[in-house]
C-alpha positions as a printed NumPy array, in Angstrom:
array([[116.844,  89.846,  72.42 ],
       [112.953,  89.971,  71.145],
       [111.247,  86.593,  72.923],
       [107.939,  85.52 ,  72.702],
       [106.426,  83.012,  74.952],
       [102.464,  81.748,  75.064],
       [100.186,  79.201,  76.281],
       [ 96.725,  78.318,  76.527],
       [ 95.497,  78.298,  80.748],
       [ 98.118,  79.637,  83.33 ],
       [100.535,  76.439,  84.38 ],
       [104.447,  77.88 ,  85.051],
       [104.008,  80.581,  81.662],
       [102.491,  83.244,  83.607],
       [105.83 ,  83.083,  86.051],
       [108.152,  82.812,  82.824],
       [106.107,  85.86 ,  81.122],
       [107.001,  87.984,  84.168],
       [110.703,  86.853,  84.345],
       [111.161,  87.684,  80.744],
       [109.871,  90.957,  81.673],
       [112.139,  92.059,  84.633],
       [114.762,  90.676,  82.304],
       [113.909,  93.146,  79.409],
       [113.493,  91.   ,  76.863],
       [109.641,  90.039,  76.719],
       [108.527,  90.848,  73.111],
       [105.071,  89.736,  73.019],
       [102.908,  86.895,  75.633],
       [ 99.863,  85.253,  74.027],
       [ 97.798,  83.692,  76.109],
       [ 93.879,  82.882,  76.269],
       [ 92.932,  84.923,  79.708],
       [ 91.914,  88.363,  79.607],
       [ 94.556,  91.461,  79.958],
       [ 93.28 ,  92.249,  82.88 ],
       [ 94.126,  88.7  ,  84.649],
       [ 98.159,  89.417,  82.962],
       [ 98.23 ,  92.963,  84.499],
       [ 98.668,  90.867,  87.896],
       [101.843,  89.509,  86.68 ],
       [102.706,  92.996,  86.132],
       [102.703,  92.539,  82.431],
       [101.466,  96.   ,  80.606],
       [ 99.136,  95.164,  78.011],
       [101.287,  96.687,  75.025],
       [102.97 ,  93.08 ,  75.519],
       [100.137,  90.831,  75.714],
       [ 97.857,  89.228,  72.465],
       [ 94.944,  87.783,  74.306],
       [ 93.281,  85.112,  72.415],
       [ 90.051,  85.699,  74.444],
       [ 87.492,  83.555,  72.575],
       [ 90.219,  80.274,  72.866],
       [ 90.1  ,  80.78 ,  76.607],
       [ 86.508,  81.737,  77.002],
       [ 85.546,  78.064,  75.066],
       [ 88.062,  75.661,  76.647],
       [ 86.952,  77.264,  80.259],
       [ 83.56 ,  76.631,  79.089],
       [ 84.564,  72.827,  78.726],
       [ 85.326,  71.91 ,  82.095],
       [ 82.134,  72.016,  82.774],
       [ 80.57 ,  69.763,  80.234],
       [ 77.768,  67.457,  81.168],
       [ 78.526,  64.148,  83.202],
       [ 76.306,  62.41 ,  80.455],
       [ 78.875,  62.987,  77.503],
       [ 80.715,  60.459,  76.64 ],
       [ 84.681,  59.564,  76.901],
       [ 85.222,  59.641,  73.207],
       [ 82.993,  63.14 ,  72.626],
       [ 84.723,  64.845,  75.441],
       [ 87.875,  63.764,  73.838],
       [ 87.464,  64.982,  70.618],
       [ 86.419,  68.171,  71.982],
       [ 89.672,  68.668,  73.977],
       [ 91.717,  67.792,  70.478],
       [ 89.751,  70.271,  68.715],
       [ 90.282,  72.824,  71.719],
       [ 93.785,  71.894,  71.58 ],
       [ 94.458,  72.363,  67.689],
       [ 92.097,  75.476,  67.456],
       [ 94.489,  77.261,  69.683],
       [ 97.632,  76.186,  67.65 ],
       [ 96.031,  77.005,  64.849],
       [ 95.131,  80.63 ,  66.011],
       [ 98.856,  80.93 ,  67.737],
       [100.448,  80.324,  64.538],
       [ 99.366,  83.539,  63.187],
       [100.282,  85.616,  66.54 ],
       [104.597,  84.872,  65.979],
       [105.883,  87.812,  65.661],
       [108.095,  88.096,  62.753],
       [110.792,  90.016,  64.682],
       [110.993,  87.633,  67.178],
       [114.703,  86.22 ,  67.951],
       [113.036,  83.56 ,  70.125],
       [109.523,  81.97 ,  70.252],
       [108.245,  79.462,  73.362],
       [105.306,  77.397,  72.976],
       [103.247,  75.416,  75.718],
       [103.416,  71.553,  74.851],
       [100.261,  70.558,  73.213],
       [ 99.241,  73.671,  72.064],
       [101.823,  75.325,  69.956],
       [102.929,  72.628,  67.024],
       [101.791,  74.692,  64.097],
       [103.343,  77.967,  65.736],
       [106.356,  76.043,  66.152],
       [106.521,  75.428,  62.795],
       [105.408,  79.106,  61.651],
       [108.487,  80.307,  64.051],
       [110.882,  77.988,  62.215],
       [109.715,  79.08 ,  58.653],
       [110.488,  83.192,  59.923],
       [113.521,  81.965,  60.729],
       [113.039,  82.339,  64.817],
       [114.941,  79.915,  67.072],
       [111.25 ,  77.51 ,  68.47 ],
       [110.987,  75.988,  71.719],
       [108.438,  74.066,  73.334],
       [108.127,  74.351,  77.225],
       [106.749,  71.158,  78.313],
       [105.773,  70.695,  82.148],
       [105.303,  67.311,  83.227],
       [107.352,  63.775,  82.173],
       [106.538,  62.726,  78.816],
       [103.202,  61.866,  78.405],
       [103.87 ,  58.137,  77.641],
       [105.766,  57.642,  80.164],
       [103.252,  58.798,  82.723],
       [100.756,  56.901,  80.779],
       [102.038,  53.499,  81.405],
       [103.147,  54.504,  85.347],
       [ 99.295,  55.271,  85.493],
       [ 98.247,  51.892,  83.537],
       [100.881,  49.683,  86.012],
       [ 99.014,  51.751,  89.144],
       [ 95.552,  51.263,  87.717],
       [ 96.492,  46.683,  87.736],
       [ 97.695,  46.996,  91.149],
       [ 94.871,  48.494,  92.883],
       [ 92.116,  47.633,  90.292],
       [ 91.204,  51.15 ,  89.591],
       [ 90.232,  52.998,  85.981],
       [ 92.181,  55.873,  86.056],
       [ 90.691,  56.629,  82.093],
       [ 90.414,  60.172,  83.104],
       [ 94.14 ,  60.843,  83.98 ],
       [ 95.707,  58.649,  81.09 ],
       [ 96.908,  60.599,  77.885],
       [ 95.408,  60.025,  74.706],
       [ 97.354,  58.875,  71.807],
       [ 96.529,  61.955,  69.634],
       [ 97.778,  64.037,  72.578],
       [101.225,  62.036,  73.477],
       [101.92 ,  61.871,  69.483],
       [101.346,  65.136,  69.155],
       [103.768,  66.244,  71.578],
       [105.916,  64.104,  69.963],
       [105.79 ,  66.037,  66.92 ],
       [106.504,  69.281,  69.224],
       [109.612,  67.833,  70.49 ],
       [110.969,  66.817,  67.236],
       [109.845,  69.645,  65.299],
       [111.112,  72.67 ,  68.309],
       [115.024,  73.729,  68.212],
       [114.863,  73.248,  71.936],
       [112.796,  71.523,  74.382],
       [112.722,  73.112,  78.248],
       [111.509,  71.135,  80.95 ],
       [111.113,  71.362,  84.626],
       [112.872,  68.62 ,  86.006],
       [115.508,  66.127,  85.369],
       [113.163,  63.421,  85.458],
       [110.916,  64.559,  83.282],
       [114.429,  64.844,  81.168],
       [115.559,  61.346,  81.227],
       [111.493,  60.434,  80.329],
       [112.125,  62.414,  77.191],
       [115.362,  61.411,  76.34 ],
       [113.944,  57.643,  76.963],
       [111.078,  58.163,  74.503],
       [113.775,  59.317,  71.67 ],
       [114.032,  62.909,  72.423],
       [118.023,  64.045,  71.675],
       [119.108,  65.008,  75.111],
       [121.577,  67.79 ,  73.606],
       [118.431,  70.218,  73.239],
       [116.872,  69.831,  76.365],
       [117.044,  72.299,  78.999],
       [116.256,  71.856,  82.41 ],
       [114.639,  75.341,  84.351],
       [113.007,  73.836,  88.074],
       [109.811,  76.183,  88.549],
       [110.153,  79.047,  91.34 ],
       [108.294,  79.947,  94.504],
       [107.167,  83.288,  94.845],
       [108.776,  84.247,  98.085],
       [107.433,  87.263,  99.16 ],
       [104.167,  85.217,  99.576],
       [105.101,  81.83 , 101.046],
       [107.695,  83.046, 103.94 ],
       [107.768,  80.796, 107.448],
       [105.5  ,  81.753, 110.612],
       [105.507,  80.684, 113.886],
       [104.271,  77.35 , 114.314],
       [100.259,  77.768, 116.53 ],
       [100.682,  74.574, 118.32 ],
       [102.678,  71.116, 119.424],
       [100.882,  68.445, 117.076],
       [102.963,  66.963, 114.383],
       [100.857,  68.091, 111.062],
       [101.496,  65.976, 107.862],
       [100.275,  68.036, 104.783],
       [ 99.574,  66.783, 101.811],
       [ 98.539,  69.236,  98.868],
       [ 97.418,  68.968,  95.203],
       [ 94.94 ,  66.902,  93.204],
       [ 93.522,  63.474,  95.283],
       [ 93.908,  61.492,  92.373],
       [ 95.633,  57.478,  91.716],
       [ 98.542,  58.952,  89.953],
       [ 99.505,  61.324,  92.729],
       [100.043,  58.892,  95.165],
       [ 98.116,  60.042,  98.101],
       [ 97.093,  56.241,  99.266],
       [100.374,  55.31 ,  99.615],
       [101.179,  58.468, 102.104],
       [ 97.492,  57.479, 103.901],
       [ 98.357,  53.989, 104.525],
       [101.603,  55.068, 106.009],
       [ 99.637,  57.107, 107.928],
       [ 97.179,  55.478, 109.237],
       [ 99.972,  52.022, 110.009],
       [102.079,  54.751, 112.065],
       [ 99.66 ,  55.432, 114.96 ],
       [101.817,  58.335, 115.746],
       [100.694,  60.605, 118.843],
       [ 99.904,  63.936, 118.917],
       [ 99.665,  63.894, 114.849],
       [ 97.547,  64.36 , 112.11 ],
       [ 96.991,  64.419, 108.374],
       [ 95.789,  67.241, 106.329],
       [ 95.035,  66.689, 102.547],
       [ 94.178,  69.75 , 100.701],
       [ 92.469,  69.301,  97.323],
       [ 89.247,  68.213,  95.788],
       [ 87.748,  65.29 ,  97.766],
       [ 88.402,  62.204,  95.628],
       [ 85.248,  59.937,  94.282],
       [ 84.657,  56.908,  92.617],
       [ 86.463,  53.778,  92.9  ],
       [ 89.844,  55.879,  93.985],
       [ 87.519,  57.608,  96.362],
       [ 86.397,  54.287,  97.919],
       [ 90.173,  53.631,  98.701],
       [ 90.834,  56.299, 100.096],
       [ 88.082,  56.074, 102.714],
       [ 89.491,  52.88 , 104.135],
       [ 91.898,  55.092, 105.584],
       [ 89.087,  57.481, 107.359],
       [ 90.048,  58.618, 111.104],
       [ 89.178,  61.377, 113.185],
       [ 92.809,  62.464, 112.568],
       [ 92.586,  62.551, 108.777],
       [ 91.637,  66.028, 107.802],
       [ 90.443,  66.443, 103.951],
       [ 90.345,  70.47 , 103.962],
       [ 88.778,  71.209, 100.254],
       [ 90.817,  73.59 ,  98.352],
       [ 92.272,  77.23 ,  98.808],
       [ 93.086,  79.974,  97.082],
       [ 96.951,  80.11 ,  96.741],
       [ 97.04 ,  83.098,  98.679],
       [ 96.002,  81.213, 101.497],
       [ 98.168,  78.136, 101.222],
       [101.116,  79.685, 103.351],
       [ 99.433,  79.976, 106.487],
       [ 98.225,  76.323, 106.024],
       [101.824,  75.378, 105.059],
       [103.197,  77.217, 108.552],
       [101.183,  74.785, 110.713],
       [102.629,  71.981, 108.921],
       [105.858,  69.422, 109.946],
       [106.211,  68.166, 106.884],
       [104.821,  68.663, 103.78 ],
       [104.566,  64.861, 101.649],
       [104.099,  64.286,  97.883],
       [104.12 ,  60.561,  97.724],
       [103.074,  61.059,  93.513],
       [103.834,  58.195,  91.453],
       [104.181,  60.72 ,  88.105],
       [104.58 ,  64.036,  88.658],
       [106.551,  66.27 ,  86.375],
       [107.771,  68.786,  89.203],
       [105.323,  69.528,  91.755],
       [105.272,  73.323,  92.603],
       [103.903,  72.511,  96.525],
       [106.752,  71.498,  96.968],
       [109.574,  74.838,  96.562],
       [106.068,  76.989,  98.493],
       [106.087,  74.818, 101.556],
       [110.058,  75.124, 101.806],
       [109.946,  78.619, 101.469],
       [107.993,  78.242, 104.424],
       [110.356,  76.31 , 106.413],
       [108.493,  73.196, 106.167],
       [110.706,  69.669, 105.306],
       [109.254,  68.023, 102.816],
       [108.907,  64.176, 101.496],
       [108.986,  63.569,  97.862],
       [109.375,  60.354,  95.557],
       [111.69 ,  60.196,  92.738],
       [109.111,  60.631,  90.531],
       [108.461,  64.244,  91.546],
       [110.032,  66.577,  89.538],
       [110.733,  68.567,  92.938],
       [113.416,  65.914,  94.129],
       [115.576,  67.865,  92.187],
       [116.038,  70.735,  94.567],
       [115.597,  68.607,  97.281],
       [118.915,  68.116,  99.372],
       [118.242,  64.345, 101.317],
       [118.874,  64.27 , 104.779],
       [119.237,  68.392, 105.337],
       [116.02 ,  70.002, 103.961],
       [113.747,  66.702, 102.993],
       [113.938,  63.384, 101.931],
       [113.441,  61.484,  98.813],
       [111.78 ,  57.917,  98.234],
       [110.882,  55.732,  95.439],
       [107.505,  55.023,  94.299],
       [105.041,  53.087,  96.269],
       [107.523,  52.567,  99.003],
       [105.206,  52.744, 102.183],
       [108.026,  51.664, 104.363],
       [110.204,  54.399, 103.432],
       [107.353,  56.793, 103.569],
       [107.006,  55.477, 107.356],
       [110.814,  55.663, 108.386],
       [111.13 ,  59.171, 107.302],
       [107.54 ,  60.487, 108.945],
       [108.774,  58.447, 112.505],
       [111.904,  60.052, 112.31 ],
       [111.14 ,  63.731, 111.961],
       [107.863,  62.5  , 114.457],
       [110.345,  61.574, 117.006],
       [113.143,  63.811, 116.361],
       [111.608,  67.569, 116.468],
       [114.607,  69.74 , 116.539],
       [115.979,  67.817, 113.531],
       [112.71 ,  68.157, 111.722],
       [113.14 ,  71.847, 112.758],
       [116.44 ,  71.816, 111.298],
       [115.707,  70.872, 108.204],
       [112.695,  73.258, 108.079],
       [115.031,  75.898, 109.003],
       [117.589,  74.286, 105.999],
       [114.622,  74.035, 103.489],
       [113.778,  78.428, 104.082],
       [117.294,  79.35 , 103.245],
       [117.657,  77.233, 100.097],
       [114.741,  78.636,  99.035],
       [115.204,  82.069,  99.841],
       [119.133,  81.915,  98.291],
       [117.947,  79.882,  94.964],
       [114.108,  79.256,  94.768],
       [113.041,  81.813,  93.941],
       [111.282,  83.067,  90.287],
       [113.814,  85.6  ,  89.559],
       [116.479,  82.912,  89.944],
       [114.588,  80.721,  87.828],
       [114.234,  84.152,  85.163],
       [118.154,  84.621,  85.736],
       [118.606,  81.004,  84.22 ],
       [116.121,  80.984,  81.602],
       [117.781,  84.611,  80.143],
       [120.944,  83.437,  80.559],
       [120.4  ,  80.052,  78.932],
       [118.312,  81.606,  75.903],
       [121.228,  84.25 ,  75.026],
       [123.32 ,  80.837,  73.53 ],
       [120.7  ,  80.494,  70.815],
       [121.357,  83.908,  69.49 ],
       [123.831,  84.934,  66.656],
       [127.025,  85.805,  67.305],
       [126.511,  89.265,  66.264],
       [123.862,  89.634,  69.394],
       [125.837,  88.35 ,  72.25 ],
       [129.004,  87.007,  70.796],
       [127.728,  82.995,  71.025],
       [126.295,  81.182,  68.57 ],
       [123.76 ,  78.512,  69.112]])
């Protein structure tokens, strides 16, 4: 089995990449970062097309000047975004059995693959894009707060409509994110559902430095993740001997001026770390919260288990799919600050059980979290879309 897989930045491909790799069956990985950055997945550069100059100008664009407009940053990002397809389309290597494409950057590779005859997929990480949009639009009314800069654009949502459609297969990370696709149109029958892995030689559990019940929070401080809800439950608790750590980029704006209603001396907002640092921060933690109201899996989530921390998610996360209620977390609808409040008093007031589940959360993720279980499904899964006369099935 000959697979190729790609994507433009790093998301979950990087991970897959390496899987396909230990599995033996990683025919070529085109990606926009240097080779040196894919050596550190262990990926030997025979293996790897970098499309350097893709990478080196869509990096470039994150740092575009505040005084460019919505609409011109925009149509930069679309012509980013179709450059790259563009280019990939001529990287599918005919002897490919199996080509994967990133959503939103692989629709005219998709449809290269499909004219050499090679089975196309399209991995796509987050709920569909509409769906997300109008969570985002209903969040935006409630609290009075543009959230322009988190909303998909139409080009980008019908685009990855045309991915869907147009790919064999579609995988993504959750079952939500399944049932957004599936409600947007999207034939259920080819959509396969791989949760993201935790790297757990890296995030492994630690003695615990002191008494103080530590609610951690981690990922961008934006509307759509949710992180007022989780601060007003906070902050209505009054719980002793606790406090809140957010870790991410402080939040500004309107959505920052909400957020500082909530200000105390026991709200912590750390900045942001390096990855490689995140599992000490995780160890000192109680509980581990992502209150998002879209979020198509949420890979905090699998890290701070594997460091036998409990963790709080909504239904919206992705996540709550490996989440076990009641033994290693708890899951809560959206916008619920009154469940969000039950669950934190409960593991406040009840530390062996919050230990307990901690305890619960490091051996599920140390028996099935992990990438290479993650690599064992994906191989196993992408041996059915082979002719019979490679593995005896048939797609």
């Amino acid at each position: 089995m000959k697979v190729t897989t790609s994507c433009s930045g790093r998301f979950h491909i990087f991970d897959q990449a390496r899987q396909l790799h230990r599995c033996g069956v990683l025919h070529r990985f085109v990606n926009d970062y240097p080779k040196w950055m894919t050596r550190r997945w262990g990926i030997p550069d025979a293996r790897v097309t970098s499309l350097l100059a893709n990478g080196v100008l869509g990096r470039a664009a994150r740092y575009l000047p505040a005084s460019w407009s919505p609409t011109l940053r925009d149509r930069l990002y679309r012509t980013l975004h179709n450059r790259f397809s563009a280019r990939l389309a001529r990287h599918v290597p005919r002897d490919s059995d199996i080509f994967i494409g990133l959503s939103s950057f692989c629709l005219d590779a998709l449809e290269r693959a499909k004219d050499l005859g090679v089975t196309a997929i399209v991995d796509h990480g987050s709920l569909h894009q509409r769906t997300e949009r109008r969570l985002l639009e209903e969040e935006s009314r409630l609290h009075g707060i543009k959230a322009d800069d988190e909303l998909a654009t139409d080009w980008l949502i019908d685009k990855e409509d045309c991915e869907f459609h147009t790919a064999d297969r579609v995988f993504v990370l959750s079952e939500a994110a399944k049932r957004s696709l599936v409600d947007e149109g999207i034939a259920g029958d080819k959509i396969f559902v791989n949760p993201c892995g935790v790297d757990v030689s890296q995030f492994r559990a630690a003695e615990k430095g002191d008494s103080l019940f530590r609610v951690i929070y981690c990922g961008n401080i934006r509307l759509g993740k949710g992180v007022h809800y989780l601060l007003q439950a906070f902050s209505e608790l009054r719980l002793a001997n606790a406090e809140l750590c957010l870790i991410g980029d402080a939040p500004v704006g309107a959505y920052g001026e909400l957020i500082r209603r909530f200000q105390a001396s026991n709200v912590r907002f750390l900045g942001t770390f390096p990855q490689v640092e995140l599992a000490k921060i995780y160890t000192q933690g109680s509980v581990l919260v992502l209150p998002s109201v879209a979020d198509g899996f949420g890979m905090v989530v699998p890290q701070a288990m594997a460091c036998g921390v409990p963790v709080i998610v909504t239904q919206n996360v992705g996540a709550a799919d490996i989440v076990s209620e009641g033994v290693d977390g708890f899951v809560v609808p959206i916008r619920d600050v009154a469940a969000l409040k039950e669950r934190l008093r409960l593991l406040h007031e009840q530390p062996v059980l919050q230990r307990q589940m901690g305890a619960a959360a490091q051996k599920k993720a140390n028996a099935s979290l992990s990438w290479d279980e993650y690599g064992n499904r994906l191989v196993a899964q992408l041996k059915y879309y082979l002719p019979t006369s490679s593995y005896g099935v048939r797609t």
